[in-house]
C-alpha positions in Angstrom: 0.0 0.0 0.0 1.2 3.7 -1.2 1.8 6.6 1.7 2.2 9.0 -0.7 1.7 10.0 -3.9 4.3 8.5 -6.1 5.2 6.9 -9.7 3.6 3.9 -8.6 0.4 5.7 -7.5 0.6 7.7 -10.9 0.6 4.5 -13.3 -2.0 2.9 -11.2 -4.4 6.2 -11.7 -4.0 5.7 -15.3 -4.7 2.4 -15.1 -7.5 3.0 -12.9 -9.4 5.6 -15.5 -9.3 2.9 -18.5 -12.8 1.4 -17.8 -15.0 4.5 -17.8 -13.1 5.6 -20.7 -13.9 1.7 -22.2 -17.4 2.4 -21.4 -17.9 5.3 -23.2 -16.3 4.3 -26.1 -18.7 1.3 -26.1 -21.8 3.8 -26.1 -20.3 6.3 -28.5 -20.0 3.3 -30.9 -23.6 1.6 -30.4 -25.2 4.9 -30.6 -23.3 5.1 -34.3 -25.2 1.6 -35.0 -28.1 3.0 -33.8 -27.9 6.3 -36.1 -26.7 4.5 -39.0 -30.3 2.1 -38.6 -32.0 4.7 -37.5 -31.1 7.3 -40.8 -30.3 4.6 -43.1 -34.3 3.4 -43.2 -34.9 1.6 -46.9 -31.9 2.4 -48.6 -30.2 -0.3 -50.0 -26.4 -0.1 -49.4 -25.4 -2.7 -51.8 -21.3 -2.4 -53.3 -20.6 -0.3 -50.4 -20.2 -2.3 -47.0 -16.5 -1.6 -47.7 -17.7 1.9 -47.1 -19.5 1.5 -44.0 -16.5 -0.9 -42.5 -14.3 2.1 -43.0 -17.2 4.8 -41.9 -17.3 3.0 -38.8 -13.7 2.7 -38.3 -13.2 6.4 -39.0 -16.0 7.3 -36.8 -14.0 4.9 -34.1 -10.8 7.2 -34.9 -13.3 10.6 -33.8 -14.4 9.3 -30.4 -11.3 8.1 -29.1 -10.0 11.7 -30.6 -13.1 13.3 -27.8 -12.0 10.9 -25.7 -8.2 11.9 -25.7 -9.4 15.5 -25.0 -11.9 14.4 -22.1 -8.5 13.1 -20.4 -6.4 15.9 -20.7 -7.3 17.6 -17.1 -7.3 14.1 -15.8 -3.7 13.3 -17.0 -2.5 16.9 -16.2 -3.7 16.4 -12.2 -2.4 12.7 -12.5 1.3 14.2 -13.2 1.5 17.7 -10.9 0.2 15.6 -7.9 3.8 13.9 -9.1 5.5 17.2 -7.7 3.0 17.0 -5.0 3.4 14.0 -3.3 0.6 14.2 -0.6 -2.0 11.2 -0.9 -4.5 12.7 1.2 -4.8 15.8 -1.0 -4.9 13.6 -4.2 -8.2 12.3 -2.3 -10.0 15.7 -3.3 -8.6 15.8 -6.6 -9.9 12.6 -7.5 -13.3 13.6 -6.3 -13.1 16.5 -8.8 -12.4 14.0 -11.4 -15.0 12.4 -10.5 -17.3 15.1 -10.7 -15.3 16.2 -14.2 -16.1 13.0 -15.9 -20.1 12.8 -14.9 -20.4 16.4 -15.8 -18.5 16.0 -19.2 -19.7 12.8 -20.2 -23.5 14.1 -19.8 -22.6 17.2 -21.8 -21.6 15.2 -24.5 -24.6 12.7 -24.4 -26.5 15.9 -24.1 -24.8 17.1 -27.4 -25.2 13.6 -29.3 -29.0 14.1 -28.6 -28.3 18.1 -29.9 -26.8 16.6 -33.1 -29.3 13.7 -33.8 -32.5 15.9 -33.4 -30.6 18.5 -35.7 -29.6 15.5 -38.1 -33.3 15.0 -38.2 -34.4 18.3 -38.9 -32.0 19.2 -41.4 -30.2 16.0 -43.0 -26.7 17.2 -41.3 -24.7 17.4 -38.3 -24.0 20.2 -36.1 -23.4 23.7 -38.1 -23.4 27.4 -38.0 -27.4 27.1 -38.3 -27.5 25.9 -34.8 -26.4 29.5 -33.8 -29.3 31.3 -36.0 -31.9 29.2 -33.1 -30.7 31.5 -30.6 -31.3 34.6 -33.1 -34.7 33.3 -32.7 -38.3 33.8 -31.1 -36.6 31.9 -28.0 -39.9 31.1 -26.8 -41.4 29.5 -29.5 -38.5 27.6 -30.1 -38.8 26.2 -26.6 -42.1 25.8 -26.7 -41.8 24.0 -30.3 -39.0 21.5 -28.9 -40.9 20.6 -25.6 -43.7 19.2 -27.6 -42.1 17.6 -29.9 -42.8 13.7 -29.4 -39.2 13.1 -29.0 -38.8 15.1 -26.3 -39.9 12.8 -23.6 -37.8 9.4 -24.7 -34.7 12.1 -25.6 -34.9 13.2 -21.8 -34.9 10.1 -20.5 -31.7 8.6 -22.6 -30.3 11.4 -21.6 -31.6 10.9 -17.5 -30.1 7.1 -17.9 -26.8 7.7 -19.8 -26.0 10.0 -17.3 -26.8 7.8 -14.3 -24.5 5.6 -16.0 -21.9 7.9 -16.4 -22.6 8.8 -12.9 -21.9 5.7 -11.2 -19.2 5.0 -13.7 -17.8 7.8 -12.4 -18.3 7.1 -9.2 -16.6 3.7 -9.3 -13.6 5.5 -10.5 -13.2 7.6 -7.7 -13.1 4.6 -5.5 -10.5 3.2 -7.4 -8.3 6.3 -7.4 -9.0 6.9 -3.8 -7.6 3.5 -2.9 -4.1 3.0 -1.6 -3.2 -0.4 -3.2 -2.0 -0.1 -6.4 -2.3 -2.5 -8.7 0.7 -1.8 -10.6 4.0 -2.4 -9.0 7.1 -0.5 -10.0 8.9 -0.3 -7.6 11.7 -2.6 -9.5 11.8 0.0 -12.3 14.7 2.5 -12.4 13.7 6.3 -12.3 14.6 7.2 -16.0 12.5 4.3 -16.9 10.1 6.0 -15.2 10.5 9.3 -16.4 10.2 7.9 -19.3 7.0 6.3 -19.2 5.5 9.6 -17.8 6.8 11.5 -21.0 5.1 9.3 -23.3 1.7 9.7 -22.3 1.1 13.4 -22.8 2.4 12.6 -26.8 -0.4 9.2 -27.0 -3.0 11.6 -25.7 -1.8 14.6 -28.0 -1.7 11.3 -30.6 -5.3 10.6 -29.8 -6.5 14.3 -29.8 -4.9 14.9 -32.8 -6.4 11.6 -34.6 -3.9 11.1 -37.5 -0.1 11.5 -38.4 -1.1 13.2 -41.6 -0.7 17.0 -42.1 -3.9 17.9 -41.1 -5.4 16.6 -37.6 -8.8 14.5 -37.7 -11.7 16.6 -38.4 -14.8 16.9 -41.2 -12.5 17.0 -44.1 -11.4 13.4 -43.5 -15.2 12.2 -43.9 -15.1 12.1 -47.6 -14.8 8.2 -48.1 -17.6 6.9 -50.4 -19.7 8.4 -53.1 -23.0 7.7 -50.8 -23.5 11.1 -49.1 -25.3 9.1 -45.9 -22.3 6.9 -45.4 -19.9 10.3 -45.5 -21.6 11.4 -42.1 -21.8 8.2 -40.4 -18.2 9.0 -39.1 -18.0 12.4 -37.8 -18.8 12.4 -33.9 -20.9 15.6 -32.4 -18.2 17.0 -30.5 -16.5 18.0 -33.6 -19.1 18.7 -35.6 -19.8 21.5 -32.4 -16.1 22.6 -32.7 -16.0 23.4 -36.7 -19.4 25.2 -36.0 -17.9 27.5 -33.1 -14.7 27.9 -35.4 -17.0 29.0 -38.3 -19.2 31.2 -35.8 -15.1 33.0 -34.4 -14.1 33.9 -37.4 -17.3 35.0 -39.0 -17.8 37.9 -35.4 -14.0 39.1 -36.1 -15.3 41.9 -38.7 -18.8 43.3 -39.4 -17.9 46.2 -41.1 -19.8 47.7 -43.8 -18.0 48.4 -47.0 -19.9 51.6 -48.2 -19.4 53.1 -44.6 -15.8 52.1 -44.7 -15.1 53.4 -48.3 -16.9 56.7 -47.3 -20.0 56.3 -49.9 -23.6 57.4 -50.2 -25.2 54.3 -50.0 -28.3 56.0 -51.8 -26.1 56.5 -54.8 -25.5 53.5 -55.3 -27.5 51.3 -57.8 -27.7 47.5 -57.7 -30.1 47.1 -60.2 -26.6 47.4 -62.9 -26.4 43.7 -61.4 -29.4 43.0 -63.3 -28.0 41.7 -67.2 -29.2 39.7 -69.8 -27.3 38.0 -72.5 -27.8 38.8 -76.3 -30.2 37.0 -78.8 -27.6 33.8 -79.6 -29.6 31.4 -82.9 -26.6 28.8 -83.0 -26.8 28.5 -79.2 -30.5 28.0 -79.2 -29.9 25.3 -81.7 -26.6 23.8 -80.0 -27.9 23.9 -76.3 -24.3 23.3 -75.7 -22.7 22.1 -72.1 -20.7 23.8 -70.8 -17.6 23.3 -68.5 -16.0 25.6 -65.6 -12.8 24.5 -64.3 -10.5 25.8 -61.8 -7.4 24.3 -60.8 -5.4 24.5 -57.9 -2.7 26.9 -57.4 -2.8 27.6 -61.5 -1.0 30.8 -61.4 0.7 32.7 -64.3 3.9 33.6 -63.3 5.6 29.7 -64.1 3.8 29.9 -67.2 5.9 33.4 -68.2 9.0 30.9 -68.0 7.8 28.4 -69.8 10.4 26.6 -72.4 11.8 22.9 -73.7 14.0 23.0 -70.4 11.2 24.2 -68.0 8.2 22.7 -69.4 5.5 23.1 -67.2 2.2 23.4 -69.9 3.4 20.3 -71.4 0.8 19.2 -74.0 -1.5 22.0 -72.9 0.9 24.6 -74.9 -0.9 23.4 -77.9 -3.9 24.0 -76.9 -3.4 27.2 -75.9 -1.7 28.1 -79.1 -5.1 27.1 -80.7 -7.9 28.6 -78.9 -8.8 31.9 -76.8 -6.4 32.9 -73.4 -6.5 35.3 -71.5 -3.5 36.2 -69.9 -4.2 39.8 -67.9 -6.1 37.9 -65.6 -6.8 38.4 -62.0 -7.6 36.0 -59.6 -10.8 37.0 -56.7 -8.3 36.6 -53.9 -5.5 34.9 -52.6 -7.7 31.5 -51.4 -9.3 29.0 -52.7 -12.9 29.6 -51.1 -12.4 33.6 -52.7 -11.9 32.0 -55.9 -15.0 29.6 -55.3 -17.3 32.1 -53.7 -17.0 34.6 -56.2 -17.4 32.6 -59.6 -20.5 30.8 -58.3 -22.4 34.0 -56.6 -21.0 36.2 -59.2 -19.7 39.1 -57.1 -16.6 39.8 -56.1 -14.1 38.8 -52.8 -14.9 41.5 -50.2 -12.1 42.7 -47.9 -13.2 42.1 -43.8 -16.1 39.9 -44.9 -16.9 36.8 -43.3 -16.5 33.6 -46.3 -20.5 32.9 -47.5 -19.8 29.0 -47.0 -19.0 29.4 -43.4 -22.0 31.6 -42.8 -26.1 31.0 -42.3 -26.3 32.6 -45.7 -24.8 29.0 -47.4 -27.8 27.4 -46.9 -29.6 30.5 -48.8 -30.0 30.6 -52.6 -28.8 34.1 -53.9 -30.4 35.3 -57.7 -26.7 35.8 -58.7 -25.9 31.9 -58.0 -24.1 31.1 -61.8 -26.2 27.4 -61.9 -29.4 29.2 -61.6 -29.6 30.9 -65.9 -28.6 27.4 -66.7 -31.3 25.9 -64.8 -33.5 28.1 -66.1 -32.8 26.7 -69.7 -33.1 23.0 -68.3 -29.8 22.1 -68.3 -28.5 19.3 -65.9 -26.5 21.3 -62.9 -23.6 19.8 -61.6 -20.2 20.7 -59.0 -17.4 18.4 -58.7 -14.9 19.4 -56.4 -11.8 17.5 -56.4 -11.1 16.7 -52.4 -13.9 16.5 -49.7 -17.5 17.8 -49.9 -16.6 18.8 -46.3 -14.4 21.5 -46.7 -15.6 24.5 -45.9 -19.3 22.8 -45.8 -19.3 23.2 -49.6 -21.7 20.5 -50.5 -24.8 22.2 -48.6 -23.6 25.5 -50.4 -23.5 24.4 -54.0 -26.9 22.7 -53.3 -28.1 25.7 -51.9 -26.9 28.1 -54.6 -29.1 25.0 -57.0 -26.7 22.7 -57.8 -28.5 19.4 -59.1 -26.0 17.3 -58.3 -22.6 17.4 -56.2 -19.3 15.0 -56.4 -16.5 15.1 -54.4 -13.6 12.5 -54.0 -15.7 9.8 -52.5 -17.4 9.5 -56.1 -14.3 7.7 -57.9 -12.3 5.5 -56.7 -9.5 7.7 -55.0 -6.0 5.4 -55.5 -2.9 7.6 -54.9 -5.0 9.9 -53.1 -3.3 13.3 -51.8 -3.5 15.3 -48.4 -6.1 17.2 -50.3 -8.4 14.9 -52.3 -7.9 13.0 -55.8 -4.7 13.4 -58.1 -5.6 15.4 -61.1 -5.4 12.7 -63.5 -8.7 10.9 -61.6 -10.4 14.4 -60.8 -10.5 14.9 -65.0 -11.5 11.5 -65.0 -14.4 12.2 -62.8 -15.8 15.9 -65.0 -15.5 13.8 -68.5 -17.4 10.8 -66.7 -20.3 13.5 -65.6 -19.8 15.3 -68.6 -20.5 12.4 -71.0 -23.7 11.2 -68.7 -27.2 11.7 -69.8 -26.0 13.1 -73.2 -29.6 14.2 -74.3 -29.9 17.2 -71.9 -27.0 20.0 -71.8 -25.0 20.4 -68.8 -23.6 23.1 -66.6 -20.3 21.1 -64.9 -18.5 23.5 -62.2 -15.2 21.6 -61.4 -12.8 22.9 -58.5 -9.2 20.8 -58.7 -7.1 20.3 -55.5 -3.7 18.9 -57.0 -1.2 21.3 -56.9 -1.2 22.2 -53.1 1.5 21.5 -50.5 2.3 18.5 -50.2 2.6 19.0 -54.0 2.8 15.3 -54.5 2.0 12.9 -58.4 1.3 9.5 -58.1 3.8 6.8 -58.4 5.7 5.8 -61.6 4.9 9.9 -63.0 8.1 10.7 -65.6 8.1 14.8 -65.7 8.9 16.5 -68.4 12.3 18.6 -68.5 12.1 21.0 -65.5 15.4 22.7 -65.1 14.0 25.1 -62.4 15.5 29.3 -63.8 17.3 31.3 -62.0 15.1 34.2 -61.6 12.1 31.7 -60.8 14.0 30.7 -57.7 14.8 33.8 -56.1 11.0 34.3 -56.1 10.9 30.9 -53.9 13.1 31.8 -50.5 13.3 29.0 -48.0 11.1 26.7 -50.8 13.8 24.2 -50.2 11.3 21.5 -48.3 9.2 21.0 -51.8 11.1 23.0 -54.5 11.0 20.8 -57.7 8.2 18.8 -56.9 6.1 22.2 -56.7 6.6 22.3 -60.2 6.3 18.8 -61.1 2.5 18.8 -59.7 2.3 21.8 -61.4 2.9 20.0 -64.8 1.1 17.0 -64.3 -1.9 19.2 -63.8 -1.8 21.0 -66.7 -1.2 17.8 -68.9 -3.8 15.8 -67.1 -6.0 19.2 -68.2 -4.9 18.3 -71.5 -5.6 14.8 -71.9 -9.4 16.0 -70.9 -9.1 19.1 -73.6 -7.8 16.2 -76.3 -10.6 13.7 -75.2 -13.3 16.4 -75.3 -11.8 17.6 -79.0 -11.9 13.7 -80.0 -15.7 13.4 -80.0 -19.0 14.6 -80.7 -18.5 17.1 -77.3 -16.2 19.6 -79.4 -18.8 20.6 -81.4 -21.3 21.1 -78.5 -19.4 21.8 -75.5 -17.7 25.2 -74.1 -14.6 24.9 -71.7 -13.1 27.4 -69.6 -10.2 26.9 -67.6 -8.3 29.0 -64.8 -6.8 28.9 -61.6 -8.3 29.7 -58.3 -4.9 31.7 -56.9 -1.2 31.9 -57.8 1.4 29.6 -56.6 1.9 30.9 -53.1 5.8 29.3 -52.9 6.2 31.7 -55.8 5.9 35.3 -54.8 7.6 38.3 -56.0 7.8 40.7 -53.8 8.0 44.1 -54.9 5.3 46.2 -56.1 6.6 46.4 -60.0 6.0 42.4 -60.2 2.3 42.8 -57.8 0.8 41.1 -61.1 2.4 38.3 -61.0 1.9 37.7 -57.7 -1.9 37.8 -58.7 -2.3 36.7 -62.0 -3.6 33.2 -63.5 -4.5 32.3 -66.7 -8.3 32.1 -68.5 -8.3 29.6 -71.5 -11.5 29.4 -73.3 -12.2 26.5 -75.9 -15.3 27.6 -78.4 -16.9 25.0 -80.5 -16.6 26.4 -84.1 -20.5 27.4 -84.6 -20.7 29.5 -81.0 -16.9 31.6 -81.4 -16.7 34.9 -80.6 -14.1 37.3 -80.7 -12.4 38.7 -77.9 -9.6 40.7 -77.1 -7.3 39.0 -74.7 -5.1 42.1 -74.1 -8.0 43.5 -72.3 -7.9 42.8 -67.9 -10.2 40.1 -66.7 -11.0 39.2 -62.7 -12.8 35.8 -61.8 -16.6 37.6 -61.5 -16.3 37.8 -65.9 -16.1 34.6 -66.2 -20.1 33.0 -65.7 -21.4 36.3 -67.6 -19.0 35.9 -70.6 -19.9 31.8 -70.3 -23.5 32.8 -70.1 -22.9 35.0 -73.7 -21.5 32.1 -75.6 -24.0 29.3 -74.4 -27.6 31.0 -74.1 -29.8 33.6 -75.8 -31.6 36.6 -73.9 -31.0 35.2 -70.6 -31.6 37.2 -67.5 -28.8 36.9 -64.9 -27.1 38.5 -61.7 -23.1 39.7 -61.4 -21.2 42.3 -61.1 -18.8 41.4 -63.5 -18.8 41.7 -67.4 -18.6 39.6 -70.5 -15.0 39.3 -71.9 -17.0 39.5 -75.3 -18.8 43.0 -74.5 -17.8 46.1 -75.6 -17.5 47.6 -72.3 -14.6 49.2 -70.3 -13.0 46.4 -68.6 -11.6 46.6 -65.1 -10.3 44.3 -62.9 -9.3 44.3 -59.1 -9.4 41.3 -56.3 -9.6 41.9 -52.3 -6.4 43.0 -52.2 -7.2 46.2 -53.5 -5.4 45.7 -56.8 -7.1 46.9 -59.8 -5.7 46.7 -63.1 -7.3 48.4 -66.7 -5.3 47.8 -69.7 -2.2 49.7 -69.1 -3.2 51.3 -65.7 -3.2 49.7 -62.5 -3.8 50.9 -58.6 -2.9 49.5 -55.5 -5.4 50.8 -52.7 -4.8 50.0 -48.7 -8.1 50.4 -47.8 -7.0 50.3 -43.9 -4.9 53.8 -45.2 -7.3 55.2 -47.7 -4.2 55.5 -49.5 -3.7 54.3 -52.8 -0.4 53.8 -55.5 -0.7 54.1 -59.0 1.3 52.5 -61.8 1.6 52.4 -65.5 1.5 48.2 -66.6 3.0 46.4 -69.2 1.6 43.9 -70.8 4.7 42.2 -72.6 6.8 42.2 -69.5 4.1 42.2 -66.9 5.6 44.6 -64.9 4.4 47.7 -63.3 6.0 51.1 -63.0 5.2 54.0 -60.8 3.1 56.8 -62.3 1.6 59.9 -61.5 -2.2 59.9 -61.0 -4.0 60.1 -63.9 -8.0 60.8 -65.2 -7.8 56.9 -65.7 -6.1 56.1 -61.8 -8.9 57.5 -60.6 -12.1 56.5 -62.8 -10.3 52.9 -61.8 -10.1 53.4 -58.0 -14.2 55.0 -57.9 -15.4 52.3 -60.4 -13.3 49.4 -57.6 -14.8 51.2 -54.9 -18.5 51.3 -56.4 -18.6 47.9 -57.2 -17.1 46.5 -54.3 -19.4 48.3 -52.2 -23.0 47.7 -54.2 -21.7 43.7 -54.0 -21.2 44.1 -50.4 -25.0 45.7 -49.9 -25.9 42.9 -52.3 -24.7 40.3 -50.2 -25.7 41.3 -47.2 -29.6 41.8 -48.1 -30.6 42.1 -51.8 -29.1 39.4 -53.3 -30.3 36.6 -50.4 -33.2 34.9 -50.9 -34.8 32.5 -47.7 -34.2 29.2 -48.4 -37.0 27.2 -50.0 -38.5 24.5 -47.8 -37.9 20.7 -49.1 
């Protein structure tokens, strides 16, 4: 029997705390059964039981994740009371563990009950419309949950998993409280010992953190079958609740109002210039052609300016940009993925200080400038692939929201040689020509978003680049890039020719002469940054490469500067006739003045551009050249400034749109 508290005492505590922790492990996984029959109903599951083995076994990886963190406090007092010695104190810490474990364990059966009536109401877990309750007649709501049938039976699972939990608990403490041990190490030597006691804080931070890969476990990992049911048998309330509370943080960090902080009327501004339609188009009317948006990961410009037979990173797309329509002036919304993504499908562009839209109550809204909803309109087939998982960034309930008819993610193919982000390239193209070539009797609207080329920039096995002797100049742009360096550049390539095996199988069949293709990127290469304000373009730029079936080209010119919010209204142009639609951008085939700008407050026109701090209200203003891409400092001209008002107009009457106008409430299913 112990006297005091010692290394003996300490690996007996943690022996002692295994079977409530057992326990609830045991109940976390039954009540996963019980979901998945309960949710499941009719639906036959046939070909994916491989799915649901590994649904459950991811969904065991979550809980002991919560579980790992439930410890921590209990670990933590288990190793101070090391320093502390005294047995009779550790008494009273134990009874606070015992308290600690009832009171957590009933919160979180009290937030599996949360998540399940939530999962009933609205087809998901736990999200940032569990916040807009409180925003609510609270009342009511009360009123509307207490008589609710499943009130009564959801009280009392609650009242008996917690009288579990409480003599669970309970039993613990008796164990902790007693003086034999049951572990004897009294025969091991100190640094042994010590030892011992610094492994279990890195298996509990182990646990927490739920994976070795780059990222720890969370919703992202969830995207493991094409079945969207089996996708969110996994993910465990707990962490549903934390990516909510995440969302809900960053979304309070800035509420500010862009017409107040630019300093403009808001009664001179006019959103009803939102409000376009597309010119009378015969062949397109007769076509009905599809039409295909794709982004790609990390497709910026500035490799493409080196481009050569030593440093060959278009490969076999070169050719195809020789042949048909690029734009090369280009602008992406913003320097992220979800700017890029949130501006092309609402049609408005990346606001500085603004909250994203997918991590926001207005996701599950439809807005009028949502760029699936002209296509709809014409009866076209709607469809958004997205290359990793339908998780990220809760994209899947905002593409459906914004009227997506369908949505695939990288649980839809089979994902072999599978990255940190989602499918390789070469299986994501396979994924947009398989939807592409489905249901060929009604056209199609296909928004595809790549994740490829992102760290850890890997291709799959037995890839042979191309000749990529890395420049000179190109490096100096990549300081401290020595962890990926090459291999940035090879996933680069392989992109672009796994783009061009799609472009040449497309070209190959009866879909050249009835299908449009766009292709960009969503940002720049962020390893490859210059850094002074003459080479800001290039530190923003990507490519727009537009393939036009013979009977529907138009001409453009491609000297003229483009942002991401052109793109659906020029796509719109080509494919449909006197169509009504919502953006703030312009067709690249209109006559118009064309300026471009992203949330960095860099605008470019033609030869002009402006860099505006709107923190400062100070602005810089440059002349651009085209050839060289390069900027040069300039006094302030008529044009400067026609560019900085028309930026700030815009951004501000998309900002007003967004917040109001341009929301609509979500229609009931």
């Amino acid at each position: 029997m112990v006297k005091t508290y010692n290394f003996e005492k300490y690996f007996d505590c943690l022996l002692q705390i295994v079977p409530i922790n057992i326990s609830a492990l045991a109940l976390m996984t039954v009540y996963r059964f019980f979901f998945f029959l309960h949710f499941s109903g009719s639906s036959s599951f046939s070909g994916f039981y491989g799915d649901i083995f590994k649904a459950f076994f991811l969904g065991l990886r979550f809980d002991i994740s919560v579980l790992a963190y439930v410890n921590i406090l209990p670990v933590l007092i288990f190793t101070v009371f090391l320093a502390v010695k005294r047995l009779s104190l550790f008494k009273f810490a134990a009874f606070i563990i015992r308290l600690y474990y009832w009171f957590i364990f009933s919160v979180l059966v009290l937030l599996t009950i949360t998540d399940f009536g939530f999962f009933t109401y609205f087809g998901e877990h736990i999200n940032l419309l569990i916040f807009e309750a409180f925003a609510d007649d609270t009342k009511a709501l009360a009123s509307t949950i207490l008589s609710d049938r499943r009130f009564i039976p959801a009280l009392l699972v609650f009242a008996a998993a917690s009288f579990i939990f409480f003599k669970l608990s309970k039993n613990t403490y008796k164990r902790l409280s007693n003086a034999k041990c049951l572990i004897d190490s009294e025969y091991w030597n100190i640094f042994a010992k010590i030892i011992m006691v610094s492994i279990v804080p890195c298996v509990i931070f182990l646990a927490a953190r739920g994976t070795l890969s780059m990222f720890p476990l969370g919703t992202f990992y969830t995207q493991i079958s094409s079945n969207p049911f089996i996708n969110k048998l996994a993910i465990s309330s707990a962490h549903s609740l934390a990516d909510a509370l995440q969302a809900k943080q960053e979304q309070s960090r800035n509420q500010i109002i862009l017409a107040q902080k630019l300093e403009i009327d808001e009664q001179s501004l006019n959103l009803s210039e939102f409000n376009k339609i597309t010119p009378v188009n015969k062949e397109a009317e007769l076509i009905r052609p599809n039409v295909v948006f794709i982004i790609l990961e990390s497709f910026g410009e500035l490799p493409l300016l080196f481009d050569s037979d030593n440093f060959n990173v278009l490969g076999e797309l070169k050719k195809h940009f020789d042949e048909d329509t690029v734009f090369y002036n280009f602008l992406a919304a913003g320097r992220i993925t979800v700017h890029c993504l949130e501006s092309t499908v609402l049609n408005m562009p990346q606001r500085p200080f603004s909250m994203q839209i997918t991590q926001s109550p207005a996701a599950y809204r439809q807005f009028s400038s949502a760029a699936p909803l002209p296509y709809k309109n014409a009866g076209y087939i709607t469809k958004a692939v997205y290359g990793g998982s339908l998780a990220w960034r809760a994209i899947d309930n905002f593409f459906k929201a914004q009227g997506f008819d369908k949505t695939f993610g990288e649980g839809d193919i089979k994902n072999e040689n599978r990255h940190e982000w989602g499918i390789n390239d070469a299986q994501f193209f396979e994924l947009v020509l398989r939807e592409l070539n489905s249901e060929p009797e009604t056209p199609k609207f296909i928004y595809a978003m790549s994740t490829g080329t992102h760290p850890p920039y890997e291709t799959p096995p037995g890839y042979v680049p191309l000749e990529l002797n890395v420049p000179e100049d190109l490096k100096q742009m990549m300081p401290g890039e020595e962890k990926y360096g090459k291999k940035i550049f090879e996933s680069y390539q392989f992109a672009n020719r796994e783009a061009a095996k799609f472009l040449e199988a497309v070209k190959n069949s009866k879909l050249a002469q009835n299908t449009v293709i766009v292709i960009t990127g969503d940002h720049g290469l962020r390893e490859v940054s210059p850094s002074s304000d003459e080479e800001l373009f290039k530190k923003y730029s990507v490519p727009a490469y537009i393939y036009m079936p013979e009977k529907l080209k138009k001409n453009a010119n491609t000297e003229i500067s483009v942002s991401h919010t052109g793109i659906m209204p020029s796509l719109y142009e080509l494919s449909l006739s006197s169509a009504g639609y919502v953006s703030a951008g312009t067709s690249v085939f209109s006559g118009e003045k064309h300026i471009a700008y992203n949330s960095d407050g860099f605008i470019l026109s033609q030869n002009k551009a402006v860099l505006y701090d709107i923190n400062g209200d100070s602005y810089k203003c440059f002349d651009f050249d085209s050839k060289t891409k390069m900027l040069s400092r300039a006094e302030e001209t008529k044009e400067h400034k026609e560019m900085l008002e028309y930026y700030k107009k815009n951004l501000a009457e998309a900002d007003i749109y967004l917040r109001s106008a341009g929301a609509k409430k979500e229609k009931q299913q």
